[in-house]
Backbone and ligand atoms as CSV (ligand in chain L), in Angstrom:
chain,resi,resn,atom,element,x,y,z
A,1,UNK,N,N,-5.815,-14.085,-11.240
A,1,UNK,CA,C,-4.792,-13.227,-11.871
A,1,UNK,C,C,-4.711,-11.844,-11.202
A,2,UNK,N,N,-5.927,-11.432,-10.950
A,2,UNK,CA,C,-5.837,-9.773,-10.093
A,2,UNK,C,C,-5.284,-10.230,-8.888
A,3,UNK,N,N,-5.830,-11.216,-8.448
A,3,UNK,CA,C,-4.784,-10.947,-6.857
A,3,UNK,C,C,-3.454,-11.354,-6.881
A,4,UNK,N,N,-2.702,-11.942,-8.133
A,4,UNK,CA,C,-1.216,-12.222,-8.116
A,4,UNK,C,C,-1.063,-10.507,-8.666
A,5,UNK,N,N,-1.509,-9.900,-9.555
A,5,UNK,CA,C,-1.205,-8.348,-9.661
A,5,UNK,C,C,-1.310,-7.760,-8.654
A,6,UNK,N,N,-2.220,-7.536,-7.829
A,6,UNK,CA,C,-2.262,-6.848,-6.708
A,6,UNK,C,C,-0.936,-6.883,-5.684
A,7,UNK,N,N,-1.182,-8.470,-5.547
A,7,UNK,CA,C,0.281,-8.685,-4.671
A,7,UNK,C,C,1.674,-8.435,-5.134
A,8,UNK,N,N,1.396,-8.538,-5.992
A,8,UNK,CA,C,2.661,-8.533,-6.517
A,8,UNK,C,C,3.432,-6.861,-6.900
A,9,UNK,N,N,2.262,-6.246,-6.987
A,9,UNK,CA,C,2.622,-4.585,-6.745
A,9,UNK,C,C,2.463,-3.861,-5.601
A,10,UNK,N,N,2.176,-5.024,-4.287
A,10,UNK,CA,C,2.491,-4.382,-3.330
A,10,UNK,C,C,3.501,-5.014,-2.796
A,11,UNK,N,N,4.744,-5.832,-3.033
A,11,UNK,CA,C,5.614,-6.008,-2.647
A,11,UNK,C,C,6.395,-4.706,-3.444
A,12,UNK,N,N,6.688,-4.660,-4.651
A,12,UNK,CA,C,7.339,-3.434,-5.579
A,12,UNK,C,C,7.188,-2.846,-4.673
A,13,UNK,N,N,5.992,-2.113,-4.505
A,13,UNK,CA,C,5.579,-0.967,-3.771
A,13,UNK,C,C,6.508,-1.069,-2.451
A,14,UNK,N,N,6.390,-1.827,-1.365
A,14,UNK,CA,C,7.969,-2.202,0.000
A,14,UNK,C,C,9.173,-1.111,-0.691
A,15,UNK,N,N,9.322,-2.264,-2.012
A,15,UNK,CA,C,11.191,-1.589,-2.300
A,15,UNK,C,C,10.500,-0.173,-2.923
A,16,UNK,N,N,9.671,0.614,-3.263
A,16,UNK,CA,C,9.505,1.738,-3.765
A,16,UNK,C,C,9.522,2.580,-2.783
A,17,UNK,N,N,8.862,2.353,-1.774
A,17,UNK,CA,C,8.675,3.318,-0.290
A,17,UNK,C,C,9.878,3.170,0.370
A,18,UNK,N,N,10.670,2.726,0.100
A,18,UNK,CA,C,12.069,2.167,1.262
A,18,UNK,C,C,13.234,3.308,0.113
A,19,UNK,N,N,13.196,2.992,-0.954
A,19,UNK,CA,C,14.197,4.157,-1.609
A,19,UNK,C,C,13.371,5.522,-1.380
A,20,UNK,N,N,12.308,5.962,-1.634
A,20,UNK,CA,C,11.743,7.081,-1.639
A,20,UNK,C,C,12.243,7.414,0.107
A,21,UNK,N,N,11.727,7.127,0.792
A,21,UNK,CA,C,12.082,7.415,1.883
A,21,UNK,C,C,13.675,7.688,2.597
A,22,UNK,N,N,14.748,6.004,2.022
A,22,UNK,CA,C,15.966,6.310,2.868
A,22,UNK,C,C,16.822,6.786,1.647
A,23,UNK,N,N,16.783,6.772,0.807
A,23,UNK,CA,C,17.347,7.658,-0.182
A,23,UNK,C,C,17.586,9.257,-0.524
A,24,UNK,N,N,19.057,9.464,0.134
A,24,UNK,CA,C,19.046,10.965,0.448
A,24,UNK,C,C,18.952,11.759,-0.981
A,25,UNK,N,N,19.149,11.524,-2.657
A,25,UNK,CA,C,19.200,12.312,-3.477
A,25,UNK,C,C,18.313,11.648,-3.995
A,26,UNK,N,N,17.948,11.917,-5.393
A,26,UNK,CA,C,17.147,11.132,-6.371
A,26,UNK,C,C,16.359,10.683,-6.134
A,27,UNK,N,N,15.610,10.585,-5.007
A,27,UNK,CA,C,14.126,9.682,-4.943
A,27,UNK,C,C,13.098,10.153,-5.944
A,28,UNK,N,N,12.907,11.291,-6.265
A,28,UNK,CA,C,11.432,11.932,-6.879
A,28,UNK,C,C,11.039,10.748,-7.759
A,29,UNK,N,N,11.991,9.947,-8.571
A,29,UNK,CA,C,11.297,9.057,-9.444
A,29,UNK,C,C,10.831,7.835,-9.261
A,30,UNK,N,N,11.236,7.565,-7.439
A,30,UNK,CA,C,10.565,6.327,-6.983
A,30,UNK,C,C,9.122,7.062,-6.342
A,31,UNK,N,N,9.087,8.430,-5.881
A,31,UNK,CA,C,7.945,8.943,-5.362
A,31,UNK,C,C,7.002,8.626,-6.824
A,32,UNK,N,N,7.403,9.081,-7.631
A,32,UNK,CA,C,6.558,9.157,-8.714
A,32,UNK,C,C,6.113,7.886,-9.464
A,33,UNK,N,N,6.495,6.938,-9.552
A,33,UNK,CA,C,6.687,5.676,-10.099
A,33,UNK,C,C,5.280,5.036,-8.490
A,34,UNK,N,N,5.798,4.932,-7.426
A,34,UNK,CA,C,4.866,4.753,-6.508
A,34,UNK,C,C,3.727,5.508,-6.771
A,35,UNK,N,N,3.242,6.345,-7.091
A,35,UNK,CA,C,2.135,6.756,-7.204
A,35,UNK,C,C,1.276,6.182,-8.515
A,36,UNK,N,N,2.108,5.972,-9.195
A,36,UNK,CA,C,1.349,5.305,-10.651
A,36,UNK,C,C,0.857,3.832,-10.265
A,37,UNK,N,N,1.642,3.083,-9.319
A,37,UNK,CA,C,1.445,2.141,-8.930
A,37,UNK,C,C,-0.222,2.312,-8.135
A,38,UNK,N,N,-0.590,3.345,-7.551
A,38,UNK,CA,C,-2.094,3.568,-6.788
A,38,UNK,C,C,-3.336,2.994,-7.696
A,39,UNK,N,N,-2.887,3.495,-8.838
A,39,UNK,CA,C,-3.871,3.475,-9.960
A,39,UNK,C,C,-3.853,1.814,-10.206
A,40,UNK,N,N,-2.808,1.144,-10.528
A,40,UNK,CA,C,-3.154,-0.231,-10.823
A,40,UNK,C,C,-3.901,-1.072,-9.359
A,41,UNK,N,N,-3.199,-0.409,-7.722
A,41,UNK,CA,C,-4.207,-1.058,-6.915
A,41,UNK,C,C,-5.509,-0.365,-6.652
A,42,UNK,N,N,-6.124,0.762,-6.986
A,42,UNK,CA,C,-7.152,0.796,-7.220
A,42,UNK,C,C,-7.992,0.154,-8.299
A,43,UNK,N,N,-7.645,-0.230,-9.242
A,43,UNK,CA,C,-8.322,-0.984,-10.568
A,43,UNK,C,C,-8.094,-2.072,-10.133
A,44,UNK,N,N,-7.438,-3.470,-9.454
A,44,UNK,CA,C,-7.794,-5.022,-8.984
A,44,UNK,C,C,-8.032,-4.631,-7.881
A,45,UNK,N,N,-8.023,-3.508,-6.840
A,45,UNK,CA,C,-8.343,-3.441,-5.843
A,45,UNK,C,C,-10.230,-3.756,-5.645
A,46,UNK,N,N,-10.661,-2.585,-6.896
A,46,UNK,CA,C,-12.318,-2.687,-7.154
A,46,UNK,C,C,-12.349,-4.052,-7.917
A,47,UNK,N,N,-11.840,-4.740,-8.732
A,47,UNK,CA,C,-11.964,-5.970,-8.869
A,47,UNK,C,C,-11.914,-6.963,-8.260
A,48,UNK,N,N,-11.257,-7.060,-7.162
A,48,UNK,CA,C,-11.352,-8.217,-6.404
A,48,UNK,C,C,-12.651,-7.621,-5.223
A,49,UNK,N,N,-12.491,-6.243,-4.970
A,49,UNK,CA,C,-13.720,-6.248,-3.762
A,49,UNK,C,C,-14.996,-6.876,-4.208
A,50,UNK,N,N,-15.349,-6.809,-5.464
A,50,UNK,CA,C,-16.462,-7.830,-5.183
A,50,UNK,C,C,-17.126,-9.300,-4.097
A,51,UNK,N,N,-16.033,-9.875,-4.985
A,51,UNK,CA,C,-15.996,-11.228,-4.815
A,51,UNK,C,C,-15.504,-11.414,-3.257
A,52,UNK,N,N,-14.529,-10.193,-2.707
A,52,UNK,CA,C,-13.847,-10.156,-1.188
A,52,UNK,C,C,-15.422,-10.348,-0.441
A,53,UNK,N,N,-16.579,-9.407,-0.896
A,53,UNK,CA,C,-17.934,-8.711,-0.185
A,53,UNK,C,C,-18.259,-9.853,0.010
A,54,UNK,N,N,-18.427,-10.452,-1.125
A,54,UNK,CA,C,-19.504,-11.824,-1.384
A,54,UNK,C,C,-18.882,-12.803,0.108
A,55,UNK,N,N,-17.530,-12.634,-0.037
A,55,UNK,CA,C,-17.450,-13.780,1.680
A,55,UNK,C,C,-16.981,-12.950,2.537
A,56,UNK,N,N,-16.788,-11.858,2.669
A,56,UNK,CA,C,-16.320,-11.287,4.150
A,56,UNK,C,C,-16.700,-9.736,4.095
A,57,UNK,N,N,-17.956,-9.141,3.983
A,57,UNK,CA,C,-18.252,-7.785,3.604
A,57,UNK,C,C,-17.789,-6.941,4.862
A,58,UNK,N,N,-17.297,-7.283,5.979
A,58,UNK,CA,C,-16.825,-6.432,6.779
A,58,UNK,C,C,-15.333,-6.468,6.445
A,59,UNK,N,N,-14.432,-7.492,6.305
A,59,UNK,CA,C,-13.081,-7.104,5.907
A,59,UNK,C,C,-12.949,-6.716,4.698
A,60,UNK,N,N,-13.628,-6.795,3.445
A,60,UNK,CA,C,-13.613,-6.645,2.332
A,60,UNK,C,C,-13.623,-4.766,2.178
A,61,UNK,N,N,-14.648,-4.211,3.413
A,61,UNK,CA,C,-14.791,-2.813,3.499
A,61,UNK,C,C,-14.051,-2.248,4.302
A,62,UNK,N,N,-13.067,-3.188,5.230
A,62,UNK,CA,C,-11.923,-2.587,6.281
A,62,UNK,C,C,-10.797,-2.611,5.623
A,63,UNK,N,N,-10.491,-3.627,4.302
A,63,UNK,CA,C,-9.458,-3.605,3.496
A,63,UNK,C,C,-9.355,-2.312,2.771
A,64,UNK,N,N,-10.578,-1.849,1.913
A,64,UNK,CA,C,-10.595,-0.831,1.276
A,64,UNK,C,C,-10.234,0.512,1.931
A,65,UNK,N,N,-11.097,0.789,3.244
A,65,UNK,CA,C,-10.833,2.101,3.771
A,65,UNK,C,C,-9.359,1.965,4.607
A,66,UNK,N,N,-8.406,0.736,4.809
A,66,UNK,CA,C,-7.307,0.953,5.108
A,66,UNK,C,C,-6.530,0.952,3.894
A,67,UNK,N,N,-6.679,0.712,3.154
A,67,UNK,CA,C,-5.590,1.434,1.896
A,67,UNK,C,C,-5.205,2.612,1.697
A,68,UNK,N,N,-7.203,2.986,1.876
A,68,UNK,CA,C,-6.836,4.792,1.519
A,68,UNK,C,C,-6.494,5.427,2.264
A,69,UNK,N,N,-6.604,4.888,3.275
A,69,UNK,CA,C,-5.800,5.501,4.882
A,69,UNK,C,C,-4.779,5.533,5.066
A,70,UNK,N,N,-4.144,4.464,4.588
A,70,UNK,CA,C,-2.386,4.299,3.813
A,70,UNK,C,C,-2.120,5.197,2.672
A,71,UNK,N,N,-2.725,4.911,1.678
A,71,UNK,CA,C,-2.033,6.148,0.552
A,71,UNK,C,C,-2.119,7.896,0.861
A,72,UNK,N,N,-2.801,7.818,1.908
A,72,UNK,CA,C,-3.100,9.071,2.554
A,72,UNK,C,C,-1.561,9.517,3.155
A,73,UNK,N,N,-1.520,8.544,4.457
A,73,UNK,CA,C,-0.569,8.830,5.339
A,73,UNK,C,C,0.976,8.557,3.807
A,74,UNK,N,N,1.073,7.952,3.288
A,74,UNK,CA,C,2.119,7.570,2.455
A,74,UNK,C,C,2.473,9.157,1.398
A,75,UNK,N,N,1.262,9.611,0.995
A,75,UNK,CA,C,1.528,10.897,0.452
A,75,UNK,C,C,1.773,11.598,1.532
A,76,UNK,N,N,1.402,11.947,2.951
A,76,UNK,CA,C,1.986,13.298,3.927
A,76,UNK,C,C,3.805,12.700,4.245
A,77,UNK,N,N,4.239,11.429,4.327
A,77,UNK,CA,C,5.237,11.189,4.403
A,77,UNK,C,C,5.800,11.486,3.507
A,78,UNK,N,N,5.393,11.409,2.184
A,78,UNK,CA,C,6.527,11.761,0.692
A,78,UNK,C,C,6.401,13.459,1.037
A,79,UNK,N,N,4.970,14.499,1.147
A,79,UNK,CA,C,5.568,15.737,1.246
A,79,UNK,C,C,6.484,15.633,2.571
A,80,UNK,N,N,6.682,15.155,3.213
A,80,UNK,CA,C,7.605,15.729,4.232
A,80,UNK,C,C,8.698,15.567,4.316
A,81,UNK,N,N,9.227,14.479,3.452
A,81,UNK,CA,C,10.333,13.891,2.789
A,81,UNK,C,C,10.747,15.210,1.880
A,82,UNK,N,N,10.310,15.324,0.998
A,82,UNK,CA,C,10.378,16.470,0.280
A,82,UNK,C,C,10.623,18.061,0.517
A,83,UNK,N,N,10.107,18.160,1.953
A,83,UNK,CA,C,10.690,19.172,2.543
A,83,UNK,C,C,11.348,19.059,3.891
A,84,UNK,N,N,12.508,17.493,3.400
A,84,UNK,CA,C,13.417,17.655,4.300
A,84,UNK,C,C,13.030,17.724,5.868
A,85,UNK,N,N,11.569,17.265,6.307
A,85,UNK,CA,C,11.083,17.264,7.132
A,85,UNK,C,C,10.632,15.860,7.988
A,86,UNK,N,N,11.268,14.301,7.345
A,86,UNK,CA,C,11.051,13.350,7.774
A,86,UNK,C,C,11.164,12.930,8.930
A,87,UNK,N,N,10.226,12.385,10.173
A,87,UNK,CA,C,11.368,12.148,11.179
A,87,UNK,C,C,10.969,10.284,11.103
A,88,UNK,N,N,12.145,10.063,12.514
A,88,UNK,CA,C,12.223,8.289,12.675
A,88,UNK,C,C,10.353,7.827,12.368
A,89,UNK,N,N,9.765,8.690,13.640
A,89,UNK,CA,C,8.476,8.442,14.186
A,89,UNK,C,C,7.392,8.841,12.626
A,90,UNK,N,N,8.013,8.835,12.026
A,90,UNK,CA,C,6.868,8.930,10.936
A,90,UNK,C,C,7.433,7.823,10.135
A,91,UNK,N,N,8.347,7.206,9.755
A,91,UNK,CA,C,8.865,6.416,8.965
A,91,UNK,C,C,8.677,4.911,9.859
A,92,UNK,N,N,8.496,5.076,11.218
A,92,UNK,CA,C,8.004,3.612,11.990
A,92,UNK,C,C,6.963,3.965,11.651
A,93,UNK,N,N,5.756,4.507,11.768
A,93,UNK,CA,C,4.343,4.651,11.725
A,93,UNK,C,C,4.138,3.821,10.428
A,94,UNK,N,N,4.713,4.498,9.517
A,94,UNK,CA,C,4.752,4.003,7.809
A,94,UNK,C,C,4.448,2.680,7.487
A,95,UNK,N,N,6.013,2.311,8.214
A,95,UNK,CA,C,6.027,0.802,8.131
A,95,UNK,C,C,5.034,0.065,9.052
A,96,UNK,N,N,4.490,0.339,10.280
A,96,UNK,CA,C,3.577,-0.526,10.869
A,96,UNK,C,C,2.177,-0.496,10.053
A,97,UNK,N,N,1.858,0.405,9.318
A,97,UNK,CA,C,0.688,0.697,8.433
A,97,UNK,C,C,0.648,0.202,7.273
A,98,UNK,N,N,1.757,0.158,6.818
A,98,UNK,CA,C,2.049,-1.373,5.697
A,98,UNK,C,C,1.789,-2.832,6.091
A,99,UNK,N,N,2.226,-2.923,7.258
A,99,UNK,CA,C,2.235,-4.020,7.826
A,99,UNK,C,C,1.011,-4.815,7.629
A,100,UNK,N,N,0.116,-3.413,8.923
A,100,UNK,CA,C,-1.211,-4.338,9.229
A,100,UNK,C,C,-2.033,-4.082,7.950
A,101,UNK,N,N,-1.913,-3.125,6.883
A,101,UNK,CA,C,-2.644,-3.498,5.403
A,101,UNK,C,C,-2.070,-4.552,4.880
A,102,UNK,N,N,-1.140,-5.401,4.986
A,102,UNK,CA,C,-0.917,-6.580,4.282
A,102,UNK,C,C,-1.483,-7.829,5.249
A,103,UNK,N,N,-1.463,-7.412,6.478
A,103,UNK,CA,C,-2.485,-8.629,7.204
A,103,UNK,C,C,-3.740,-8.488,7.052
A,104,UNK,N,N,-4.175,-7.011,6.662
A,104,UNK,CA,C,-5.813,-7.073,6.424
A,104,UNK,C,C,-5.871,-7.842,5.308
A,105,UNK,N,N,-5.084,-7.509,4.293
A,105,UNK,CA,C,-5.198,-8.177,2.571
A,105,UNK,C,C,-5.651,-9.352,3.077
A,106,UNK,N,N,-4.499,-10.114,3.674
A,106,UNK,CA,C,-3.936,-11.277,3.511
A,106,UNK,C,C,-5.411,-12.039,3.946
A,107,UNK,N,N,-5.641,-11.760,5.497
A,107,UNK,CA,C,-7.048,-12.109,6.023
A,107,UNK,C,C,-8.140,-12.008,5.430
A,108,UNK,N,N,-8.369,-10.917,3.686
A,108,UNK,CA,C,-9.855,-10.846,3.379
A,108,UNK,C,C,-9.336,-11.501,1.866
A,109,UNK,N,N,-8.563,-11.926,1.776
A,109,UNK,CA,C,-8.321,-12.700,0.578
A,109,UNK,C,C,-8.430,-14.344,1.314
A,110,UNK,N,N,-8.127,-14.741,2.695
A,110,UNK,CA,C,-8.595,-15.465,3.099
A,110,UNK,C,C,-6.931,-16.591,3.061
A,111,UNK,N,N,-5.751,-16.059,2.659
A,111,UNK,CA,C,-5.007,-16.628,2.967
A,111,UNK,C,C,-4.201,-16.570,1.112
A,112,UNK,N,N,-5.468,-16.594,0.390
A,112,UNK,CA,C,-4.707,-16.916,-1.133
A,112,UNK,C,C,-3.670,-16.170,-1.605
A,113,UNK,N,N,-3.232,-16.341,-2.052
A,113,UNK,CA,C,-2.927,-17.544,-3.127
A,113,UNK,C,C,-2.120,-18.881,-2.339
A,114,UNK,N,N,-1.931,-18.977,-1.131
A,114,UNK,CA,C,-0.858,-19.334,-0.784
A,114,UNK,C,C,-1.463,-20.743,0.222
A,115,UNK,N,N,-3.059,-20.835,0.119
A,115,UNK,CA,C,-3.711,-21.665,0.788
A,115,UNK,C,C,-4.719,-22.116,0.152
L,1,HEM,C1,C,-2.171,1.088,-1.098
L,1,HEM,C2,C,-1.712,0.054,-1.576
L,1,HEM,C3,C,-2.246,-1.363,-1.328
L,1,HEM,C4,C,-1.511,-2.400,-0.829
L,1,HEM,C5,C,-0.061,-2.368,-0.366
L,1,HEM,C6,C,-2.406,-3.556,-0.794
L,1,HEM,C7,C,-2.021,-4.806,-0.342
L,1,HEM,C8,C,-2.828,-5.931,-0.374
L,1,HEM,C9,C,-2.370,-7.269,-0.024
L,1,HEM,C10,C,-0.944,-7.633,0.417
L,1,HEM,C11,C,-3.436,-8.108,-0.180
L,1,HEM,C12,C,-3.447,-9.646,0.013
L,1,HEM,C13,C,-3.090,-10.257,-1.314
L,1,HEM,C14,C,-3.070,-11.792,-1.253
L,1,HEM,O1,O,-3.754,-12.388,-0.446
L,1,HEM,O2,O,-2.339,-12.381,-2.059
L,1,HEM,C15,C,-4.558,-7.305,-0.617
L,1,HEM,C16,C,-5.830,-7.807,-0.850
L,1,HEM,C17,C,-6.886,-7.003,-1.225
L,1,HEM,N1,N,-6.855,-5.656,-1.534
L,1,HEM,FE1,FE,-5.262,-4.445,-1.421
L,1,HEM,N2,N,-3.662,-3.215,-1.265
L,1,HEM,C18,C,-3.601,-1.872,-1.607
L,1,HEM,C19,C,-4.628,-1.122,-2.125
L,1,HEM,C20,C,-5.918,-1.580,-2.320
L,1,HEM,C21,C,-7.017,-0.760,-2.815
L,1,HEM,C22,C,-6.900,0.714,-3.204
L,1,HEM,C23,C,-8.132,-1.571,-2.841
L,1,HEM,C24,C,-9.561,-1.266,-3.262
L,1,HEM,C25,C,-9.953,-0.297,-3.996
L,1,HEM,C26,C,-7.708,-2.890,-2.363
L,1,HEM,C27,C,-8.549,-3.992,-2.250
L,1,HEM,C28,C,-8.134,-5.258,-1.869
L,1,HEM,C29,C,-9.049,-6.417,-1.775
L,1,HEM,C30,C,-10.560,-6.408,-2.058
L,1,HEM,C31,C,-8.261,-7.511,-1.357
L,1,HEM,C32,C,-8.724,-8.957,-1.095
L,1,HEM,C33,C,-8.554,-9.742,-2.334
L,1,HEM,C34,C,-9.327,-11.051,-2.358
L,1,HEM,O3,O,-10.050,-11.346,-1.429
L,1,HEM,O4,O,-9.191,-11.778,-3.303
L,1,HEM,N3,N,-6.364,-2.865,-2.057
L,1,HEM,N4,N,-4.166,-5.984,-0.725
């Protein structure tokens, strides 16, 4: 059940970062709404790392510190958004850093739900 939550709020999360970002008025409430979302993948995030450790303790600990490496870079993109300061090259970066955190997932979950 945590990893259909997990996944399933990081797809939301795609369409949340895609309005926050190409959305010239009104974003603040997808910025904000995305951030509440951190809190639910930190809570199945520490729930599933257990069980991730128990079979893959090196991706299980490369999954974790690339998240926060993502919500990192994902908050300097929202302030810069915010001050009208976005460029292309930060919004490709974005998306390739989504990317390879959903192939890390995908690889320390081991393929599930979907195998
Ligand atoms: C920043 C937002 C995050 C996104 C977009 C994200 C995305 C994903 C994705 C797509 C998967 C694969 C799910 C699947 O196989 O069905 C995954 C797995 C995982 N994520 Fe995240 N994640 C995020 C944050 C976190 C955080 C903060 C933690 C830990 C505190 C975490 C821990 C894990 C673990 C341990 C797995 C493997 C699950 C398993 O083996 O069953 N994630 N994540």
């Amino acid at each position: 059940m945590y990893l259909w939550i997990h996944l399933i709020f990081a797809i939301l999360l795609i369409v949340l970062i895609s309005l926050s970002v190409f959305k010239k008025k009104g974003f603040m409430p997808y910025m904000m709404i995305s951030r509440v979302t951190y809190l639910v993948f930190i809570v199945t995030g520490i729930i599933l790392f257990f069980k991730a450790y128990d079979r893959d303790p090196l991706f299980a600990i490369l999954k974790v510190l690339a998240a926060l490496m993502f919500i990192a870079l994902l908050e300097m993109t929202f302030a810069e958004k915010t001050k009208d300061r976005l460029t292309k090259g930060m919004i490709i970066s974005l998306y390739c850093a989504l990317i390879l955190l959903f192939i890390i997932g995908f690889i320390t979950a081991g393929g599930r739900p979907f195998v």
